[in-house]
mmCIF file of the N, C-alpha and C atoms, coordinates in Angstrom:
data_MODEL
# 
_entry.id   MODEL 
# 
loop_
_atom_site.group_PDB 
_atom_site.id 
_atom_site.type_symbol 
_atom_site.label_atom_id 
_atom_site.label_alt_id 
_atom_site.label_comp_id 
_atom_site.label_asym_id 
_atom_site.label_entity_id 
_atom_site.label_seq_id 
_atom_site.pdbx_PDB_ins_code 
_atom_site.Cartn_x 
_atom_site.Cartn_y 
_atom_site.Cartn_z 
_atom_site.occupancy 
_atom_site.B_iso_or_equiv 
_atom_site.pdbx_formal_charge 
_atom_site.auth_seq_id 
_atom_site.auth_comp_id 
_atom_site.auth_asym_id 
_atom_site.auth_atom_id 
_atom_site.pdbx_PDB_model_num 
ATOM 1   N N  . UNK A 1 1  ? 0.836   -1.170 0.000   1.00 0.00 ? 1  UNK A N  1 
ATOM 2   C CA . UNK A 1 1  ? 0.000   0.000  0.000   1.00 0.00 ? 1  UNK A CA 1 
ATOM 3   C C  . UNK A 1 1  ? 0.888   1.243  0.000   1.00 0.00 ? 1  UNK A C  1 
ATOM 4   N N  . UNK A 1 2  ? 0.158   2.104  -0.651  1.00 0.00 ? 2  UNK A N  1 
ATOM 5   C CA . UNK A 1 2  ? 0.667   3.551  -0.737  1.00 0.00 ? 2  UNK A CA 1 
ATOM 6   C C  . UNK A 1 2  ? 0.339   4.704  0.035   1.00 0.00 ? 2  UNK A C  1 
ATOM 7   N N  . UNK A 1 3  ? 0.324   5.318  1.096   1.00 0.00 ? 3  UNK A N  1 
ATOM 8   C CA . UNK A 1 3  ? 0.183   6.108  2.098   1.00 0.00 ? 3  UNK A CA 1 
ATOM 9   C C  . UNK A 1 3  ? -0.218  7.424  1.971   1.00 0.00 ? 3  UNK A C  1 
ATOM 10  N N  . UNK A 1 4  ? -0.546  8.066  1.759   1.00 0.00 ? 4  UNK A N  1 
ATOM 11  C CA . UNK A 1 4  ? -0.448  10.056 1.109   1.00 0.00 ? 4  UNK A CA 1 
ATOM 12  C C  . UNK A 1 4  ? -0.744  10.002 2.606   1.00 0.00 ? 4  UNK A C  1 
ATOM 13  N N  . UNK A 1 5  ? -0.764  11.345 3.224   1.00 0.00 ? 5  UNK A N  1 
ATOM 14  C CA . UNK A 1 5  ? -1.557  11.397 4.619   1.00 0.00 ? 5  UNK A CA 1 
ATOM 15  C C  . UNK A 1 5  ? -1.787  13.313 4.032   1.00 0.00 ? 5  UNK A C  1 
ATOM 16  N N  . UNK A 1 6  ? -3.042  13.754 3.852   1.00 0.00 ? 6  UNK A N  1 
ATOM 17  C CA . UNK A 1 6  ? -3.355  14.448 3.439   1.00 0.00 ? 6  UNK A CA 1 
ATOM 18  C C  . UNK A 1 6  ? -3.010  15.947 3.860   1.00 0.00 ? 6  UNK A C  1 
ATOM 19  N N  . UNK A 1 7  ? -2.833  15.170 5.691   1.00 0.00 ? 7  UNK A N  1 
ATOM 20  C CA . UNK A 1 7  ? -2.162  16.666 5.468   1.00 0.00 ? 7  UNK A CA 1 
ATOM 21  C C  . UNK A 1 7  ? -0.846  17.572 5.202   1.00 0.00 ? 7  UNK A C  1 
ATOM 22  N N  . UNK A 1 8  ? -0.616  16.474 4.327   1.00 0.00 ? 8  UNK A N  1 
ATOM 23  C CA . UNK A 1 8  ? 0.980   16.824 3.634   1.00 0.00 ? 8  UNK A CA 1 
ATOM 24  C C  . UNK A 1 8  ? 0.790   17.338 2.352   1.00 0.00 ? 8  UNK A C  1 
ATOM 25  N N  . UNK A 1 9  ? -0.409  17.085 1.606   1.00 0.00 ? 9  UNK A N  1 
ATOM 26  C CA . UNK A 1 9  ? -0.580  17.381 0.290   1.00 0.00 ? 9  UNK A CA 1 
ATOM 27  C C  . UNK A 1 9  ? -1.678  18.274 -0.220  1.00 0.00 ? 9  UNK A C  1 
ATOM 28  N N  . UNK A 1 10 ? -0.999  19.222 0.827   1.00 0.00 ? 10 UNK A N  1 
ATOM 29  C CA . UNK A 1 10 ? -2.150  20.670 0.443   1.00 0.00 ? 10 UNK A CA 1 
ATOM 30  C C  . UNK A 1 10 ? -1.665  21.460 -0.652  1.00 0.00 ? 10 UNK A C  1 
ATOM 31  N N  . UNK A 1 11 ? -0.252  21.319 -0.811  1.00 0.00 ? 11 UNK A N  1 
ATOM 32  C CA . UNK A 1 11 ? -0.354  22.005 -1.970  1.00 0.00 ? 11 UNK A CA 1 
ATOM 33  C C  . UNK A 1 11 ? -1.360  21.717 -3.722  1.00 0.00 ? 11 UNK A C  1 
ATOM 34  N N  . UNK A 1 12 ? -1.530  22.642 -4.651  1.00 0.00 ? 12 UNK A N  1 
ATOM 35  C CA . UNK A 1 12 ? -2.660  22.015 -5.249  1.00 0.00 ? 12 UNK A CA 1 
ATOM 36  C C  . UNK A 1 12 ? -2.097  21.310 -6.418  1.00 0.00 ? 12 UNK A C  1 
ATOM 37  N N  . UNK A 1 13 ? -0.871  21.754 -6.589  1.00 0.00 ? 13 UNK A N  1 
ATOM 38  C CA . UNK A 1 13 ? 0.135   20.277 -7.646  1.00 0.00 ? 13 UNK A CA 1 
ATOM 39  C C  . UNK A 1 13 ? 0.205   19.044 -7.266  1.00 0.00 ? 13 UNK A C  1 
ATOM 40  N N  . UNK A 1 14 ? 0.559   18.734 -6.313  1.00 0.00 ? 14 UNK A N  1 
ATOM 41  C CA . UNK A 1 14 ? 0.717   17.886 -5.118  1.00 0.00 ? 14 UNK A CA 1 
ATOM 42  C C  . UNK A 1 14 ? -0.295  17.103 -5.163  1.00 0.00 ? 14 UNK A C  1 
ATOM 43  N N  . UNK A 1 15 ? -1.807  18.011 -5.295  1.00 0.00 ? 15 UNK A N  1 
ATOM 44  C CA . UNK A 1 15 ? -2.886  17.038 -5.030  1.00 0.00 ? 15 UNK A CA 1 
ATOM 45  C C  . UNK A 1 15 ? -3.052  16.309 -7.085  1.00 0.00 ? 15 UNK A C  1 
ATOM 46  N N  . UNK A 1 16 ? -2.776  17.279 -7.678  1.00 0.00 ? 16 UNK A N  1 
ATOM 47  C CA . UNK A 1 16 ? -3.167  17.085 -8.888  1.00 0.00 ? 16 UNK A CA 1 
ATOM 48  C C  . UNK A 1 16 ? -2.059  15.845 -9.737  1.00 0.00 ? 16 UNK A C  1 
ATOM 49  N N  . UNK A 1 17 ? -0.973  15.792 -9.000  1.00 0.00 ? 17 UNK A N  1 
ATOM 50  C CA . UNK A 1 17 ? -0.144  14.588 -9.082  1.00 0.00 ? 17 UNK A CA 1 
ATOM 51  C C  . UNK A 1 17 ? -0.626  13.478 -8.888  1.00 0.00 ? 17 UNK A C  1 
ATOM 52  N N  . UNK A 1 18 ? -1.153  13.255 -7.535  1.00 0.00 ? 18 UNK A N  1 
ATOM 53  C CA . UNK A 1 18 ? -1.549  12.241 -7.190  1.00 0.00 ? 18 UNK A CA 1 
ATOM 54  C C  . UNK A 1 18 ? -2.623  11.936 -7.602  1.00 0.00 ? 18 UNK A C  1 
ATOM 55  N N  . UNK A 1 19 ? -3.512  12.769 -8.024  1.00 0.00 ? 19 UNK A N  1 
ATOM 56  C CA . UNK A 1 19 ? -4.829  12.184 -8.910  1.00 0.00 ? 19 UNK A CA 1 
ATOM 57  C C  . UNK A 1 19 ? -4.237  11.770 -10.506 1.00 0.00 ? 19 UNK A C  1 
ATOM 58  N N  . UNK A 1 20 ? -3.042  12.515 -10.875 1.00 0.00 ? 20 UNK A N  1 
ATOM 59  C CA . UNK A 1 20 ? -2.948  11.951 -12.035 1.00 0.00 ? 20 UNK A CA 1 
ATOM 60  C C  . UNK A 1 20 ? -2.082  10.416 -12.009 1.00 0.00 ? 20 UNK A C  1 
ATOM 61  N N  . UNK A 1 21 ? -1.463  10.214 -11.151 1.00 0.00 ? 21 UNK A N  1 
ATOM 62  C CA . UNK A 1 21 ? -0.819  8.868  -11.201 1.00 0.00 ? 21 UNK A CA 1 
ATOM 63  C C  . UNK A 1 21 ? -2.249  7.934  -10.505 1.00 0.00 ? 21 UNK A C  1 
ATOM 64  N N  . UNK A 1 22 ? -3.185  8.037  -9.900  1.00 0.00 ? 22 UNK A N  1 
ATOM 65  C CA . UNK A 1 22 ? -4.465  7.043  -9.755  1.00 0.00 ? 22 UNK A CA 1 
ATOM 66  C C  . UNK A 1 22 ? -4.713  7.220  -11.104 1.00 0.00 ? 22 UNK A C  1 
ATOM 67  N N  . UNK A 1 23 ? -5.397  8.395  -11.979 1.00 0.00 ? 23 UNK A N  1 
ATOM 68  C CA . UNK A 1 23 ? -5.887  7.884  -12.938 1.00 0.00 ? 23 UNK A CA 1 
ATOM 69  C C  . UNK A 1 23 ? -5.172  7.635  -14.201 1.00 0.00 ? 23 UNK A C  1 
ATOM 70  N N  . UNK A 1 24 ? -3.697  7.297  -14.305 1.00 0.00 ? 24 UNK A N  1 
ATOM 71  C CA . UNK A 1 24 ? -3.007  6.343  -15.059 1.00 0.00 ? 24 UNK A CA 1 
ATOM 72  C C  . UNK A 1 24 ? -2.945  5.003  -14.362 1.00 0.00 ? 24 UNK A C  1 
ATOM 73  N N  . UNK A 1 25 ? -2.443  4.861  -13.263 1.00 0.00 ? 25 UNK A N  1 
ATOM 74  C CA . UNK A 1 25 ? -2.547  3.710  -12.525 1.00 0.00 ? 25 UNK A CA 1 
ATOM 75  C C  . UNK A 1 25 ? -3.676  2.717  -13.143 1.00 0.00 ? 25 UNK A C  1 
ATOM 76  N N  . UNK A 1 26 ? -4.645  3.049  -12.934 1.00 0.00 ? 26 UNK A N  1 
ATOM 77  C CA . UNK A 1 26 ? -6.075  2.543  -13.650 1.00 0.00 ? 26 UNK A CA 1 
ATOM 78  C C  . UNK A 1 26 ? -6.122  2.021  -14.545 1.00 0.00 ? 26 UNK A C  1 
ATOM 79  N N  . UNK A 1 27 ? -5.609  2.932  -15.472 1.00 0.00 ? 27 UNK A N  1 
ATOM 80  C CA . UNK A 1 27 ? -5.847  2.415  -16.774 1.00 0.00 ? 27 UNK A CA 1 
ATOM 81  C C  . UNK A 1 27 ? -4.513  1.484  -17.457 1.00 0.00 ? 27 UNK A C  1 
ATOM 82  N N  . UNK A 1 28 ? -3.349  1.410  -16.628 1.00 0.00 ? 28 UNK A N  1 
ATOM 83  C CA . UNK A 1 28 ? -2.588  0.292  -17.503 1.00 0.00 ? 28 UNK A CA 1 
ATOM 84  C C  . UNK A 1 28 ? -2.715  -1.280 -16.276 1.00 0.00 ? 28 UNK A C  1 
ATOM 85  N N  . UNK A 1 29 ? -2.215  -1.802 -17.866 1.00 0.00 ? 29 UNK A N  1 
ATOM 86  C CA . UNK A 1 29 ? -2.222  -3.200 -17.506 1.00 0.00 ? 29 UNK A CA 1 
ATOM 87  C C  . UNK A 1 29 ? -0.896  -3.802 -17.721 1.00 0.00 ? 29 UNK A C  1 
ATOM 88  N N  . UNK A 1 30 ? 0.459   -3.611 -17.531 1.00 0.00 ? 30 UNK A N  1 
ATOM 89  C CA . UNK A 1 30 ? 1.283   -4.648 -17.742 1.00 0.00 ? 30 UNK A CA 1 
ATOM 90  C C  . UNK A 1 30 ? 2.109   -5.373 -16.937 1.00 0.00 ? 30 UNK A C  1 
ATOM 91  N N  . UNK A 1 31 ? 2.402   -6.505 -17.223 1.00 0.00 ? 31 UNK A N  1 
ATOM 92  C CA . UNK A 1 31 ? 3.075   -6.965 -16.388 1.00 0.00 ? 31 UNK A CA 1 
ATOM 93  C C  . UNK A 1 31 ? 4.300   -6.702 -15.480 1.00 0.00 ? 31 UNK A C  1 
ATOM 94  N N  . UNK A 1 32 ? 4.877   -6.081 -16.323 1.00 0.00 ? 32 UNK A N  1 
ATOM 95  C CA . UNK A 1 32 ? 6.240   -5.326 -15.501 1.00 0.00 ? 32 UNK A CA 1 
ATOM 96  C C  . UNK A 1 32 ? 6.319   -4.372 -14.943 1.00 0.00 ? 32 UNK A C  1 
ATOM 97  N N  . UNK A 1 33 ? 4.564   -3.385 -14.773 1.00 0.00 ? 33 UNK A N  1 
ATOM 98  C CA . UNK A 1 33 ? 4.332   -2.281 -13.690 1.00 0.00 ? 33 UNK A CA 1 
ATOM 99  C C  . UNK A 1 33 ? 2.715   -2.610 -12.770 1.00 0.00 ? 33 UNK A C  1 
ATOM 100 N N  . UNK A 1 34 ? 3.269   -2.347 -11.578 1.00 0.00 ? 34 UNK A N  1 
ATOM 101 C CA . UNK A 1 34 ? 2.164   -3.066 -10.537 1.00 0.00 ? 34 UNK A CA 1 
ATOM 102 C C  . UNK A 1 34 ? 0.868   -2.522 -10.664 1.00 0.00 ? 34 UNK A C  1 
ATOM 103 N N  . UNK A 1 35 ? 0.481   -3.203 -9.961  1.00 0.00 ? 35 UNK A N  1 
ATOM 104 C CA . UNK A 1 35 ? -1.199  -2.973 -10.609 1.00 0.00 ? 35 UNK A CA 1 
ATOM 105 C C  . UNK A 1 35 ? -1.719  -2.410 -9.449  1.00 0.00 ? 35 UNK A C  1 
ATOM 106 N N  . UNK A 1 36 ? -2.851  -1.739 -9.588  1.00 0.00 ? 36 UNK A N  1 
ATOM 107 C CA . UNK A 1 36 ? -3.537  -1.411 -8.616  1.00 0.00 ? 36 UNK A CA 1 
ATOM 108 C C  . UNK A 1 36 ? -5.025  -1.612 -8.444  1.00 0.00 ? 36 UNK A C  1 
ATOM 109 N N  . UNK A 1 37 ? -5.137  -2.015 -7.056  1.00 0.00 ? 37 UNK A N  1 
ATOM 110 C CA . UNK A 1 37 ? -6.431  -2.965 -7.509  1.00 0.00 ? 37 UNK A CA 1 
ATOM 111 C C  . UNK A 1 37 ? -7.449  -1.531 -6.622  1.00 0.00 ? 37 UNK A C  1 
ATOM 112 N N  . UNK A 1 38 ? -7.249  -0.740 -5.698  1.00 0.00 ? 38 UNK A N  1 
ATOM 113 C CA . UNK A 1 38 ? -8.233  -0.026 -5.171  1.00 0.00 ? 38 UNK A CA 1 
ATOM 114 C C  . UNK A 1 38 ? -7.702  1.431  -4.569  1.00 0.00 ? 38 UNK A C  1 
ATOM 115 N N  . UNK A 1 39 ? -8.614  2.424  -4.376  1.00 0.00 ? 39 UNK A N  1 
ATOM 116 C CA . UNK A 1 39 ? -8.136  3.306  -3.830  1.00 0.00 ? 39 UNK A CA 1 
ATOM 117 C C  . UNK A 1 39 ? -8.875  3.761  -2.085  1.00 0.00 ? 39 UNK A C  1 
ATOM 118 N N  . UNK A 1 40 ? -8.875  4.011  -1.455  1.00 0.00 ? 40 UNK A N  1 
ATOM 119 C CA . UNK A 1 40 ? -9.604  4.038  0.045   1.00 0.00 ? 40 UNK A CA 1 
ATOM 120 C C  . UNK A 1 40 ? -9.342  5.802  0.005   1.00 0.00 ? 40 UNK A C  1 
ATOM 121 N N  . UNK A 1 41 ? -10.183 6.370  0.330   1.00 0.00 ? 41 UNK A N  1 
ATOM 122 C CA . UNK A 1 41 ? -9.890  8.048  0.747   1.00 0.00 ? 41 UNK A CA 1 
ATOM 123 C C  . UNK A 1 41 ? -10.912 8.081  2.250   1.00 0.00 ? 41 UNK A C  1 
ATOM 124 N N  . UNK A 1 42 ? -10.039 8.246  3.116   1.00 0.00 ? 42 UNK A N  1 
ATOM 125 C CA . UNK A 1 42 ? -9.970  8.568  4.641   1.00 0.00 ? 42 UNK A CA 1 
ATOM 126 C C  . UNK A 1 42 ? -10.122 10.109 4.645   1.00 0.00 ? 42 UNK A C  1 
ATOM 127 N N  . UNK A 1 43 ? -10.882 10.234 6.205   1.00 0.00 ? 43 UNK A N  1 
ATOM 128 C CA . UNK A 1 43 ? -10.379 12.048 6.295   1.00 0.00 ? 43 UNK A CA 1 
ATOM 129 C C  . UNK A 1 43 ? -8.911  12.455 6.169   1.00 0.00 ? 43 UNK A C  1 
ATOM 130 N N  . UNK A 1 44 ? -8.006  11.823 6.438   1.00 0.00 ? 44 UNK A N  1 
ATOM 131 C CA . UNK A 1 44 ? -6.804  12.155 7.110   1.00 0.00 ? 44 UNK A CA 1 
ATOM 132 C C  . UNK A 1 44 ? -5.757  11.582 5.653   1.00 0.00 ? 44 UNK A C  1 
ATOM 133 N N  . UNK A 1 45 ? -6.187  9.892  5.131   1.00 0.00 ? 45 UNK A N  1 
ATOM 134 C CA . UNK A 1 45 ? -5.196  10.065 4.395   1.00 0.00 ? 45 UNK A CA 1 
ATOM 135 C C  . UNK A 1 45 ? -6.353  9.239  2.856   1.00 0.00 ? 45 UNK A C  1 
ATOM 136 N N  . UNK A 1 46 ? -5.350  9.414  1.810   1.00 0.00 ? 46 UNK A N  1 
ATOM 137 C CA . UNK A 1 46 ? -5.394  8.211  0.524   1.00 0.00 ? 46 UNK A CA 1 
ATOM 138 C C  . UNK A 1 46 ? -4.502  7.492  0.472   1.00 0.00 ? 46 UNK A C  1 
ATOM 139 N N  . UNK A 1 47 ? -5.305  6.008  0.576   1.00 0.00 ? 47 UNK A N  1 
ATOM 140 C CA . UNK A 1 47 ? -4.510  4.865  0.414   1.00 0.00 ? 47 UNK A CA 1 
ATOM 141 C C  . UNK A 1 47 ? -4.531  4.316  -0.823  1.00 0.00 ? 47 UNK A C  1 
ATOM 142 N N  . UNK A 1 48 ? -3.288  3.612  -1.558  1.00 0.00 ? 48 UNK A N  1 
ATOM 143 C CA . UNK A 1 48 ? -3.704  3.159  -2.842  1.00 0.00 ? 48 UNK A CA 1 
ATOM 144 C C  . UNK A 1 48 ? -3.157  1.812  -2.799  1.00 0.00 ? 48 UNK A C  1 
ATOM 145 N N  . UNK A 1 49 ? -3.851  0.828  -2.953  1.00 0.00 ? 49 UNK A N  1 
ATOM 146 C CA . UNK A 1 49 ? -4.125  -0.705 -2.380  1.00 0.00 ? 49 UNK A CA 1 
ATOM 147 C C  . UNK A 1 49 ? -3.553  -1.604 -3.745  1.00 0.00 ? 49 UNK A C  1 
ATOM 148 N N  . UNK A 1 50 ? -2.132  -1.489 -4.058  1.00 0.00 ? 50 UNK A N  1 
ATOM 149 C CA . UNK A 1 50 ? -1.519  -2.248 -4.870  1.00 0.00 ? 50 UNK A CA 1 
ATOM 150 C C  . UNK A 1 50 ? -1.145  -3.668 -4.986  1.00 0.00 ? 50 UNK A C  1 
ATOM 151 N N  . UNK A 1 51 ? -0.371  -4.298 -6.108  1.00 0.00 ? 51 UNK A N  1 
ATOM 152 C CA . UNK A 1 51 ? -0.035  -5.457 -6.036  1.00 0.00 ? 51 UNK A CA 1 
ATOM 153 C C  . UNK A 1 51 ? 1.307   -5.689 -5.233  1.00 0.00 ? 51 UNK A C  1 
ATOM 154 N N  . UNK A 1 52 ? 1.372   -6.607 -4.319  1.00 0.00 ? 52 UNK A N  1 
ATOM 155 C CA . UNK A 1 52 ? 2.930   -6.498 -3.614  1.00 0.00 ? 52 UNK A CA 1 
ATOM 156 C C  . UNK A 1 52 ? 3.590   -7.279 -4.231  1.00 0.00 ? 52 UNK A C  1 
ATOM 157 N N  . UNK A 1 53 ? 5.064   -6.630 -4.520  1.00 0.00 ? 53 UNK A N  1 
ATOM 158 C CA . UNK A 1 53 ? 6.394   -6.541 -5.059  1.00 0.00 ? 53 UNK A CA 1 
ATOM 159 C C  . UNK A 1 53 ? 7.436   -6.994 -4.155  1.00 0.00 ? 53 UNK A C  1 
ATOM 160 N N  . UNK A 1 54 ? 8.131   -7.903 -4.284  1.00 0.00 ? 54 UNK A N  1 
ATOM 161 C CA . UNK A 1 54 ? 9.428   -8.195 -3.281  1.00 0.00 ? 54 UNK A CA 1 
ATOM 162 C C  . UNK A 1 54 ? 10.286  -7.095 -3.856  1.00 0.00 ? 54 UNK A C  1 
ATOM 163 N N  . UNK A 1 55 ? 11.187  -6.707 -2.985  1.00 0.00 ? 55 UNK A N  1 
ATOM 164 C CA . UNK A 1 55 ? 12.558  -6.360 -3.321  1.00 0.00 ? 55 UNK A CA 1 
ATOM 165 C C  . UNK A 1 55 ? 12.124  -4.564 -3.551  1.00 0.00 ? 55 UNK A C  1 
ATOM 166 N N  . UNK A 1 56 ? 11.322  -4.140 -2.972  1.00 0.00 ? 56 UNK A N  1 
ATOM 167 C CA . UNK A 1 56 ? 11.574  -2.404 -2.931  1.00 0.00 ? 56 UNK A CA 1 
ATOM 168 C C  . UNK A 1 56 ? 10.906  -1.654 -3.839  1.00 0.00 ? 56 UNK A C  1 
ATOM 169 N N  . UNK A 1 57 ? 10.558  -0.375 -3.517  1.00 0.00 ? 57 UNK A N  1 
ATOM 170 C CA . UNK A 1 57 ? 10.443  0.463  -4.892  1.00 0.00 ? 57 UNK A CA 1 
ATOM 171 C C  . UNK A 1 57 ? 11.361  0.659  -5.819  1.00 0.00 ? 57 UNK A C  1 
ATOM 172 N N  . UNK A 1 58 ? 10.798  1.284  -6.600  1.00 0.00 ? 58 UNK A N  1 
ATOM 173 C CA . UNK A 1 58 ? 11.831  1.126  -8.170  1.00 0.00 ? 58 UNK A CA 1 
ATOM 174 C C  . UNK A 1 58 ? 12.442  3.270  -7.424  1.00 0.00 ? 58 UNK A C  1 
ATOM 175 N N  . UNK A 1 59 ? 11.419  4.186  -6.453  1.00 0.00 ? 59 UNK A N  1 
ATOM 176 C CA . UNK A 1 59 ? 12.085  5.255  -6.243  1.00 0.00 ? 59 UNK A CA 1 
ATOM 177 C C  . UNK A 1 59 ? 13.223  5.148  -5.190  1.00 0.00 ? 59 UNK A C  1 
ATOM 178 N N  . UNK A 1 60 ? 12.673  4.485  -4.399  1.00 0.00 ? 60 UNK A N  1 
ATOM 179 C CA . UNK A 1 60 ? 13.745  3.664  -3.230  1.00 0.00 ? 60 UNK A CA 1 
ATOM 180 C C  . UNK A 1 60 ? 15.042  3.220  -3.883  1.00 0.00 ? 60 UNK A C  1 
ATOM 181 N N  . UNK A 1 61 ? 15.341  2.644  -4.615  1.00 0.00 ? 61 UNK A N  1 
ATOM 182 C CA . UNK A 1 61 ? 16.127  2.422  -5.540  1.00 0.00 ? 61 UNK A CA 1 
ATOM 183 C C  . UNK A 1 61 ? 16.867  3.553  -6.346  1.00 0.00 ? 61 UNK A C  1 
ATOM 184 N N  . UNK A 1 62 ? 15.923  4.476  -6.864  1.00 0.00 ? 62 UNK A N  1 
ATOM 185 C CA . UNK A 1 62 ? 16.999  5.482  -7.287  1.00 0.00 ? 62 UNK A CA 1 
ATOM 186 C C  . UNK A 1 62 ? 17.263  6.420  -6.524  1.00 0.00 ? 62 UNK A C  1 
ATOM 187 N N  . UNK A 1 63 ? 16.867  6.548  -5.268  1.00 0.00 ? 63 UNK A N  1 
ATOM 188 C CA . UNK A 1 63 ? 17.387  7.548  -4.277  1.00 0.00 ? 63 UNK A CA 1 
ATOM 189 C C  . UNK A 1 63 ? 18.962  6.516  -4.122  1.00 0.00 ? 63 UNK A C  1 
ATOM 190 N N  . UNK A 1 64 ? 19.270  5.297  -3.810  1.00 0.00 ? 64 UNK A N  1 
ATOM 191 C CA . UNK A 1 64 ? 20.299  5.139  -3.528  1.00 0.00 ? 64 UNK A CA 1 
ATOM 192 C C  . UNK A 1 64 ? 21.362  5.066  -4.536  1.00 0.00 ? 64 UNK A C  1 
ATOM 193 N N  . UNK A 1 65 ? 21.482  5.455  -5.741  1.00 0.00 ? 65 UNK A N  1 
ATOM 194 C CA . UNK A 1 65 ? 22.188  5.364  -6.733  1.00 0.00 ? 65 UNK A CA 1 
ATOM 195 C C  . UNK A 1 65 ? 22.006  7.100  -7.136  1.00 0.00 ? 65 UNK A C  1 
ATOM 196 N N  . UNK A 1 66 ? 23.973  7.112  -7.419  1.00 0.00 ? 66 UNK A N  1 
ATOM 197 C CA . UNK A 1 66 ? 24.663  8.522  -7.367  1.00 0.00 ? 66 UNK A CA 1 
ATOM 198 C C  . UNK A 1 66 ? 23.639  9.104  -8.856  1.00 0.00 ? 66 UNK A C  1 
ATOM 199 N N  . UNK A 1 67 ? 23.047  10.386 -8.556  1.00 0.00 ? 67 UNK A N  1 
ATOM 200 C CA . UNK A 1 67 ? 22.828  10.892 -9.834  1.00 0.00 ? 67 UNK A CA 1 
ATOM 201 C C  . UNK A 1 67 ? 20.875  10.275 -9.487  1.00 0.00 ? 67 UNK A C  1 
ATOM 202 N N  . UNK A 1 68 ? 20.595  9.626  -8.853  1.00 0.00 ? 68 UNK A N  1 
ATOM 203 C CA . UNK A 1 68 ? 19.434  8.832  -8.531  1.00 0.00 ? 68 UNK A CA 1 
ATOM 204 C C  . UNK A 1 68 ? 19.267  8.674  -9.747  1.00 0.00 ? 68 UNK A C  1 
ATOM 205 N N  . UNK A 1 69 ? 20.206  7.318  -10.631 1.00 0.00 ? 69 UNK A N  1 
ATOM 206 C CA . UNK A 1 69 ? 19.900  7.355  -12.241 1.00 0.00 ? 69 UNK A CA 1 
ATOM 207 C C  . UNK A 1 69 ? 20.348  5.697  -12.234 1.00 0.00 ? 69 UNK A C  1 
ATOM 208 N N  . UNK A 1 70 ? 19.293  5.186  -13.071 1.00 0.00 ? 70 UNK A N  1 
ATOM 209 C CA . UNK A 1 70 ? 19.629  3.601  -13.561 1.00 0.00 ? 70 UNK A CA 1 
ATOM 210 C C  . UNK A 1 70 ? 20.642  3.303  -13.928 1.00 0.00 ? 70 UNK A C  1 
ATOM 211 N N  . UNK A 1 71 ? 20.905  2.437  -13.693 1.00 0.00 ? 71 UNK A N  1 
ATOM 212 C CA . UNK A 1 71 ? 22.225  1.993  -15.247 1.00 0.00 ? 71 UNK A CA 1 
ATOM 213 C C  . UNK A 1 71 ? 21.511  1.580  -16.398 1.00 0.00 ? 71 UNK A C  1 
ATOM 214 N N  . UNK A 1 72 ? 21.597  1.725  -17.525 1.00 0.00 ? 72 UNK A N  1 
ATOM 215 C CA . UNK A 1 72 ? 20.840  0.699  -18.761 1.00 0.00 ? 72 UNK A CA 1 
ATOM 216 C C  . UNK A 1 72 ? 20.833  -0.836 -18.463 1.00 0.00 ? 72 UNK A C  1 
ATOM 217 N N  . UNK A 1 73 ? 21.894  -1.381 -18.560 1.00 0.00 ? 73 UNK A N  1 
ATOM 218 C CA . UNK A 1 73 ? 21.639  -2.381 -18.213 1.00 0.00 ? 73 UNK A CA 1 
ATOM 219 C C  . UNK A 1 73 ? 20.411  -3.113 -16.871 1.00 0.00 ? 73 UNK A C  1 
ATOM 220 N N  . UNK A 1 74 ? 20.767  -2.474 -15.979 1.00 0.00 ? 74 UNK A N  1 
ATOM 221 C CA . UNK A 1 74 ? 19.172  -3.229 -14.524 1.00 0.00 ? 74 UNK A CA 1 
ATOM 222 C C  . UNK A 1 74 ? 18.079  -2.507 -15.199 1.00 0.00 ? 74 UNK A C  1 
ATOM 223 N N  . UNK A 1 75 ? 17.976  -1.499 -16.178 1.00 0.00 ? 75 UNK A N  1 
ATOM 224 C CA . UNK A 1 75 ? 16.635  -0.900 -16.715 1.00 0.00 ? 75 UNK A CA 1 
ATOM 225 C C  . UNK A 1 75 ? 15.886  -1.552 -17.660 1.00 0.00 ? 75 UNK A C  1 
ATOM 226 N N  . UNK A 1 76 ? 16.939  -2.135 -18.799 1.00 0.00 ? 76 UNK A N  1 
ATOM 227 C CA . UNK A 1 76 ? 16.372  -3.520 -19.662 1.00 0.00 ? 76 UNK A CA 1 
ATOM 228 C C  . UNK A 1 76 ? 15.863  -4.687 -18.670 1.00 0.00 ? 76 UNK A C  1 
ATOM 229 N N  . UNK A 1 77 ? 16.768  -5.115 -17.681 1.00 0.00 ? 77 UNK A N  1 
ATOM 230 C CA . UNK A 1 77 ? 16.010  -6.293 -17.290 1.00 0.00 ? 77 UNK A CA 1 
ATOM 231 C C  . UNK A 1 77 ? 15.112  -6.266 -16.581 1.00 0.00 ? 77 UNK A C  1 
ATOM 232 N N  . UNK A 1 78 ? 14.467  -5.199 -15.808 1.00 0.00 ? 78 UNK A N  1 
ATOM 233 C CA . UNK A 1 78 ? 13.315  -4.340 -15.182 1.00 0.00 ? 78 UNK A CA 1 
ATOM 234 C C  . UNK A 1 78 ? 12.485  -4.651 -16.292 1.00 0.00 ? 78 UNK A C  1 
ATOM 235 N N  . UNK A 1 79 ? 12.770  -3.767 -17.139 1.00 0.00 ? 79 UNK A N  1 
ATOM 236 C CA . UNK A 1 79 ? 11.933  -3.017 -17.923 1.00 0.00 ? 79 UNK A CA 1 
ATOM 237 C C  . UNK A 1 79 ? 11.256  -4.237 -19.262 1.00 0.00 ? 79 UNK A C  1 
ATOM 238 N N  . UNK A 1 80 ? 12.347  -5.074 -19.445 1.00 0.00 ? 80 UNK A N  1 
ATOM 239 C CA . UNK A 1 80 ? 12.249  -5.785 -20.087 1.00 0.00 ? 80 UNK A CA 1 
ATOM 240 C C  . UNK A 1 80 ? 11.142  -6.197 -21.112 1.00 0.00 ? 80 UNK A C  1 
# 
């Protein structure tokens, strides 16, 4: 699951981000990007109720790499 807690995302980009990644989320289907099966909106936060993934986010991941940048190579076999 994906967390927002709303009152972090008052700004109105912020909110308009996150509505635009739900409503792409939605609409793809492939195998090599997780799916999302629901969304929950609380007073306090939006939850977005995905498929679970071993091994981390793919942003988690580029925060720890210099430049927060792939190599080509782990991006083909990701991406594949």
């Amino acid at each position: 699951m994906k967390i927002y807690q709303k009152e972090k995302i008052k700004d109105l980009q912020r909110k308009k981000s996150i509505r635009r990644e739900i409503k792409i989320m939605k609409r793809i289907n492939h195998p090599n990007i997780v799916k999302l099966y629901d969304v929950i909106e609380t007073d306090t936060q939006v939850v977005l109720v995905m498929e679970m993934i071993d091994g981390g986010s793919t942003h988690g991941y580029l925060k720890s790499k210099p430049n927060r940048r792939m190599e080509e190579s782990n991006a083909k076999r990701i991406i594949g």
